[in-house]
N, C-alpha and C positions, 0 to 999 in steps of 0.2 A: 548383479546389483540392480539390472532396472526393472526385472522382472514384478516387483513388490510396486512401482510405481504404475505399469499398465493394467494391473488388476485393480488398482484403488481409482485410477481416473474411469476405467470403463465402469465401476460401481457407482460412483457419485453421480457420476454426468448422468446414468441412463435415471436416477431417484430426481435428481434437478429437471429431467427433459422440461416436464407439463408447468412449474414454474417458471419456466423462462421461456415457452411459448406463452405465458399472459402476459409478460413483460416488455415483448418486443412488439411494436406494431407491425401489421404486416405488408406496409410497402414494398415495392421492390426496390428500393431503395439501398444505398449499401447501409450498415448499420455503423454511425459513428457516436462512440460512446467514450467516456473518462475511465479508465482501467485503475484500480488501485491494488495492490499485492502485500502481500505480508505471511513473514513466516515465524509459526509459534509453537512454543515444547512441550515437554513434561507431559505429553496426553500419549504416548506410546510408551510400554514397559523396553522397549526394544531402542529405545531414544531417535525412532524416525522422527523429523519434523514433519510438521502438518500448515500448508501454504492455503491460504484463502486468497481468493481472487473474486471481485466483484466491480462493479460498476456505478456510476452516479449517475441518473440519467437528468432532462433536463425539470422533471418537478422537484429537484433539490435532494432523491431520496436514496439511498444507498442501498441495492439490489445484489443479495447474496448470487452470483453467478457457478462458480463449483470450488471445490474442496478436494485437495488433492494430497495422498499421502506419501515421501517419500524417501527414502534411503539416504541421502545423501545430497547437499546444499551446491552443485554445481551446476557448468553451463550445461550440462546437458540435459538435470533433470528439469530444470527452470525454460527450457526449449522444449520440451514436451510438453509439459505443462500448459506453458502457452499454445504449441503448437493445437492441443488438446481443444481448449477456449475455442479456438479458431474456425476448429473442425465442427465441434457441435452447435455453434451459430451458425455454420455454412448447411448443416443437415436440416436443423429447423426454419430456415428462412431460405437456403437453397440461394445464397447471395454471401457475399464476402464481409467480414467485418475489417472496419479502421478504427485503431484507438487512437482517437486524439490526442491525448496526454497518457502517461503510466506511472502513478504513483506509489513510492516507494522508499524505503532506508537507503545509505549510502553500501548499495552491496555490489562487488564488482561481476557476480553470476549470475544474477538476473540483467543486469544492464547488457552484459554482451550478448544473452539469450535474446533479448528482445530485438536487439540488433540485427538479427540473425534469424526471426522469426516473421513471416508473410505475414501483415496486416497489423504488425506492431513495431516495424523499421522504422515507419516514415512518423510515428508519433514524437511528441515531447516527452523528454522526461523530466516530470516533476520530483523534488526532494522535499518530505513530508517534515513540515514545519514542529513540527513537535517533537520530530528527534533533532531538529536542528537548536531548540530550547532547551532541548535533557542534555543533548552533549553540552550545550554551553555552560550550562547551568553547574554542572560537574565540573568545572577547568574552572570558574571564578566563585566558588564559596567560600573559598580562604579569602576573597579578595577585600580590602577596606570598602565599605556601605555605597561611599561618592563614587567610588573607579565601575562599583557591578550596575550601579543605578546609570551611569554615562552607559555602559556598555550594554545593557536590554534596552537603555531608551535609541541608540543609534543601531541596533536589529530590529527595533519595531518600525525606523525611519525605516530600516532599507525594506524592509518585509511590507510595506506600505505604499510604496514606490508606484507611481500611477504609470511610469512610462519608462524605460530604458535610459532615457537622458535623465530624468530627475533619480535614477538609482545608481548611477556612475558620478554623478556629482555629489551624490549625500555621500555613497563610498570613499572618493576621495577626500572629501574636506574631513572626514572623522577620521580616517586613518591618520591621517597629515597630523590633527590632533594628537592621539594615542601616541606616537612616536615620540613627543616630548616627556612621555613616563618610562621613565628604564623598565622599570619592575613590570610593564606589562606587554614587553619584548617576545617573547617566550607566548602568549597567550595571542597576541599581533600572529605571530607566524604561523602558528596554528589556525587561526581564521580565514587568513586569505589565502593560505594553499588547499585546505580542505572545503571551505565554505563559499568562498568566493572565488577562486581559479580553478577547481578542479570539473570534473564532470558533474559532480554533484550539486552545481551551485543556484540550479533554479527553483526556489522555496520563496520568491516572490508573487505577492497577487496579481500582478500583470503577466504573470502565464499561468491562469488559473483561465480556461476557457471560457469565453461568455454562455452565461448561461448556468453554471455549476456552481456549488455550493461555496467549497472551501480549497484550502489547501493544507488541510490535516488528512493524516489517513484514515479513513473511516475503518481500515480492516482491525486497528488498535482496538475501536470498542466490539467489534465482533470477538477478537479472539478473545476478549477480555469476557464476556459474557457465553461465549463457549466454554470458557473453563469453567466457570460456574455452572454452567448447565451439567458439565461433568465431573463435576463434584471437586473438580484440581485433585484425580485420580489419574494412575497410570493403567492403561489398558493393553491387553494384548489386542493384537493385530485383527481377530473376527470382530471382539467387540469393539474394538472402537472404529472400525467402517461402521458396524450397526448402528452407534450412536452417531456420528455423522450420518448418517442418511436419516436420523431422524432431527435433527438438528436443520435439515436441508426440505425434511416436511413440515416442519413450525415455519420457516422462513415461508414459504409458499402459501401458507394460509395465512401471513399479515401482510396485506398489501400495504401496510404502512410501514412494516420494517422493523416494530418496536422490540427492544428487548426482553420485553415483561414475559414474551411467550416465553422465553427460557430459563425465570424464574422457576418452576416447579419441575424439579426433573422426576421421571416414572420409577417407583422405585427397581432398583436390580436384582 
């Protein structure tokens, strides 16, 4: 089963090399960057998932780093993976990376991966605000107009929260609220075990490193415009390395990152 995973990272990484020597300055410097991850379907006839991992560096821009294909969504193939990232910045700069943050869905296989992986232990992990809106968003649409509008407007407090102490104090005094509506019991206990007490609970801007853009996942509009670029076809296994590696030469020639390159795909 891993065999299909070390032949797709040794393809990607060695078609990425020469982009991501422009990318990295070459201090000797360790390299600390914001790591963001995501894993997206339906582009293998074989139903492998296909993981994007990329970085945000400090001029706000979202830097395709590799593309990895793999068999199966566990801790192990998610530790290669990284382990993978690790290794090819350690090759092209001959110096270690540290991700400062690692942005991501609520998935329990990548989190214990990275725990687990040298030079992505010691980071934060962030939980990307925009699946914290979708799940919401899905749990109160039956809800009456006043109860959904209280409850986006005291997630955009706490999502806004300048400092630890002003995000513990808006949490409790809304909660303390809510409690007085029976009917939104059930929706209560789903938020603060999943959203606010669990590992997943940091999707506020005060651990958004300074210096960095956001705290949405940028790998969302990637895979989003990967699919387009691939028609939202399924491919076997030669071609769609082929089209990743070409999907990984349009990134490398827009230093600005923009999607428009993957407007036009070549025909097949």
């Amino acid at each position: 089963m891993t065999s299909p995973v070390n032949v797709s990272i040794q393809l990607i990484c060695n078609r990425i090399r020469l982009s991501f020597l422009a990318l990295i300055v070459s201090s000797s410097a360790p390299v600390q960057c914001s790591i963001s991850r995501h894993a997206t379907f339906k582009l293998s006839d074989l139903g492998h998932p296909v993981i994007t991992c990329g970085y945000t560096d400090h001029a706000r821009q979202y830097q395709v780093a590799a593309i990895f294909v793999v068999s199966r969504r566990t801790n192990h193939e998610y530790k290669e993976c990284f382990w993978s990232l690790s290794k090819l910045v350690y090759n092209i700069r001959g110096v270690s990376k540290q991700a400062t943050t690692v942005m991501g869905d609520a998935e329990d296989a990548p989190y214990i991966a990275i725990q687990n992986t040298p030079g992505f232990s010691q980071s934060t992990m962030q939980m990307c605000f925009f699946h914290v809106i979708y799940n919401v968003r899905k749990r109160i649409e039956h809800f009456p107009v006043d109860d959904s509008m209280v409850i986006m407007r005291f997630i955009m407090d706490i999502h806004l929260s300048g400092n630890l102490r002003e995000f513990e104090q808006v949490r409790d005094r809304e909660l303390y609220r809510w409690k007085d509506r029976a009917h939104l019991t059930k929706f209560i206990v789903y938020f603060e075990q999943q959203l606010l007490q669990d590992r997943y609970w940091k999707w506020q801007i005060l651990y958004s490193p300074g210096g960095f853009a956001t705290t949405n996942n940028p790998c969302e509009n990637l895979n989003a415009v990967m699919k387009l670029f691939l028609q939202r076809r399924w491919y076997h296994m030669r071609r769609l390395l082929l089209k990743l590696c070409v999907v990984l030469e349009l990134s490398s020639l827009s230093s600005q990152q923009r999607p428009i390159i993957f407007l036009f795909p070549p025909p097949i």
